[in-house]
N, C-alpha and C positions, 0 to 999 in steps of 0.2 A: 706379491710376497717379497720381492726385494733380489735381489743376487746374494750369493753366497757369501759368506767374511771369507775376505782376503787369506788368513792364517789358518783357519782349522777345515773352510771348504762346508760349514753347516747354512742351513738356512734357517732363518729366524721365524720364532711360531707367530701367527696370528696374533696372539695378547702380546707379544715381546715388541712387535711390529705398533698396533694399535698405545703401548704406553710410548715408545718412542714419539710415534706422530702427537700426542698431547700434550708431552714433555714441550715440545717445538710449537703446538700451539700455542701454550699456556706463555711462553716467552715469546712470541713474536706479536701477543696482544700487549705483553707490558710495553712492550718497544713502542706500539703504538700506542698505547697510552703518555707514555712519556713526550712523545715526537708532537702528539696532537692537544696540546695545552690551547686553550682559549683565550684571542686576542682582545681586546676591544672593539675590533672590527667585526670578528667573529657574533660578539653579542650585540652589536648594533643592528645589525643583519636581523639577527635571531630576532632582537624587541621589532624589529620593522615587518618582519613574519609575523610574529605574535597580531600585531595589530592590524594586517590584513586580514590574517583569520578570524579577529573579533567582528572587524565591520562586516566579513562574510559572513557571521553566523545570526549578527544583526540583520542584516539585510533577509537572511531565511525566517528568522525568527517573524519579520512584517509583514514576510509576502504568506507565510502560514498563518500568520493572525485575519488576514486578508480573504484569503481561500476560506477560514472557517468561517468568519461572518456569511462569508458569498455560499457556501453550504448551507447554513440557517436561516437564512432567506430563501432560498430554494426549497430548502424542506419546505419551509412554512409556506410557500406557494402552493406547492405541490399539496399538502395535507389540505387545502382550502381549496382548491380544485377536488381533487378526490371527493371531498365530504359533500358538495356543492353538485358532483355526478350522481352520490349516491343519493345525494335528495330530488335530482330531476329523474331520476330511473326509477324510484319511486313514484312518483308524483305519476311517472306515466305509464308505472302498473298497475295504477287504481285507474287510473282514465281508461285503459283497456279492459279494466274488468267490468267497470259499468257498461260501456259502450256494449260489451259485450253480453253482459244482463238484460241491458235494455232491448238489443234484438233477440234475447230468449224469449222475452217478455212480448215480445211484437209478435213475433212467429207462431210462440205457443197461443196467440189470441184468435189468429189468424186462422189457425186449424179448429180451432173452440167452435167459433162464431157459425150459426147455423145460414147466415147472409152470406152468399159470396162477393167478398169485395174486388175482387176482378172479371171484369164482365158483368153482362147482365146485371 
């Protein structure tokens, strides 16, 4: 809140406090506005900034272009693999379903047959 004024012994309200402090803002930025004027040197700097940040966003801009190609090739690996399993995992669930026919097929003949074909 502040100390008291000297003469009367009151204490300053909150808003009397908070315009004072703004008053003293608002003038110690002109100050530095005026104080901090831009040299040549100052904007030399600043273009020599500038253009490191360009080649640095160059250089992300390459290495992104780069990673997405190497993404797309991967994918496309990946989906040709994928499809290439789903077509041997078929291929070798028909091979099991006959294999597996064919000894239904043998077994059930096998009880049929009024011959025994083991032994005698």
């Amino acid at each position: 809140m502040g100390k008291p004024h000297h003469q009367t012994g009151h204490v300053m309200t909150y808003e009397q406090r908070s315009v004072i402090a703004d008053e003293q803002k608002i003038k110690d930025d002109l100050n530095k506005e005026i104080d901090q004027t831009a040299t040549d040197e100052d904007i030399k700097e600043t273009q020599e900034y500038i253009t490191r940040i360009t080649r640095q966003m160059e250089q992300i801009k390459r290495r992104q272009q780069m990673e997405r190609r190497m993404m797309d090739v991967h994918n496309s690996i990946n989906e040709h693999s994928h499809s290439s399993m789903v077509v041997r995992s078929l291929v070798e669930t028909v091979c099991f379903i006959v294999v597996t026919s064919f000894q239904i097929y043998v077994v059930k003949k096998w009880f049929e047959s009024s011959t025994p074909l083991l032994g005698r």
